[in-house]
N, C-alpha and C positions, 0 to 999 in steps of 0.2 A: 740612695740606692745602695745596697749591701754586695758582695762578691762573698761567698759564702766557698770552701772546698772540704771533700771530702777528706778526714784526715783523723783517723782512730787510733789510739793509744798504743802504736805498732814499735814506740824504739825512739829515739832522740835520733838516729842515722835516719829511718827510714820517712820519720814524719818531717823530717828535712827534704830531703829527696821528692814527698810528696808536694810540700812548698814549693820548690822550687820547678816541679815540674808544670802547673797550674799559674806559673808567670805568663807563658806565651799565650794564654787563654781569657786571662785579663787583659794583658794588652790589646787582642785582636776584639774584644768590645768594647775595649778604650777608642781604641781607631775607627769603628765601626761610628762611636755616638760620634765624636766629633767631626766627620765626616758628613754626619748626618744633620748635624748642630754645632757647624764651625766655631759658634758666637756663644756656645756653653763653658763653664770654667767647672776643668775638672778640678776635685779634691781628695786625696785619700789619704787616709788614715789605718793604721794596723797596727797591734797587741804584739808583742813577743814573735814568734816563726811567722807571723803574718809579714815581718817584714823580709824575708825570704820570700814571700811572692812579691812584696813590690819591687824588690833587687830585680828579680828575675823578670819583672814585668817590664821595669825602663829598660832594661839590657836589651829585649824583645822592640821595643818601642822604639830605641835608637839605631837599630840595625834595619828598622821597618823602611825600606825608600821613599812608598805611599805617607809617612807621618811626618817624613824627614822633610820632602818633597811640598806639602803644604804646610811649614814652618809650626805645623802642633806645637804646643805646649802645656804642661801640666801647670794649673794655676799652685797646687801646695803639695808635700808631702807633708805627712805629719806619723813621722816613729815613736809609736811609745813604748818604753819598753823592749827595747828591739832584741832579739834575740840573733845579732849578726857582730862579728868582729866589730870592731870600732876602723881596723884600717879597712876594711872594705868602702868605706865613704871618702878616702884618702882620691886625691883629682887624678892618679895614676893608673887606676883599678877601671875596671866595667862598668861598674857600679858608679862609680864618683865621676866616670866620666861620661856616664848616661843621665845622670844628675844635674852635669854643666848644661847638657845638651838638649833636655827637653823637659827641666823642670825651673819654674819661676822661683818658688822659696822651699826653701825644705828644713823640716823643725826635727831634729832628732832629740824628745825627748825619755830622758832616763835620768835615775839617780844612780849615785856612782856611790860603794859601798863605804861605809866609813862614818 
């Protein structure tokens, strides 16, 4: 199943902006299926700014109490290409600490310049 958002050729600030605005949106039918399908294992995968919604989406997800509260977890993330700082995944951040707290494995891949 795809998550698709609307997000036109508007700026590298704004089509950030738009990313991350559409976190809370995936997450609330993230919580919705499993909720609905405890015993499903979720996966996701995202290209470049897509990984600004899944930043945005665990950040959503671990603040959720409903997700928290029925011990959810994401079976994989998988970044390709991420188009996000590298310390944003650091275990101090949102991010990395939303990571610890509601996802099983998480694959950040990228090639590093050089």
């Amino acid at each position: 199943m795809g998550f698709k958002y609307l997000n036109q050729s508007y700026g590298w600030k704004t089509a950030k902006s738009i990313a991350y605005q559409n976190g809370p949106k995936l997450a609330q039918f993230i919580s919705d299926l499993k909720n609905s399908c405890p015993n499903k294992s979720i996966r996701t995968m995202s290209y470049s700014l897509g990984a600004a919604v899944i930043n945005s989406t665990l950040i959503s997800l671990d603040s959720n109490p409903t997700w928290k509260n029925g011990s959810h977890q994401i079976g994989s993330i998988h970044l390709m290409g991420p188009a996000i700082n590298r310390e944003s995944v650091s275990r101090d951040t949102p991010f990395g600490i939303a990571l610890g707290d509601t996802v099983s494995k998480f694959h950040n891949l990228y090639q590093s310049r050089g």
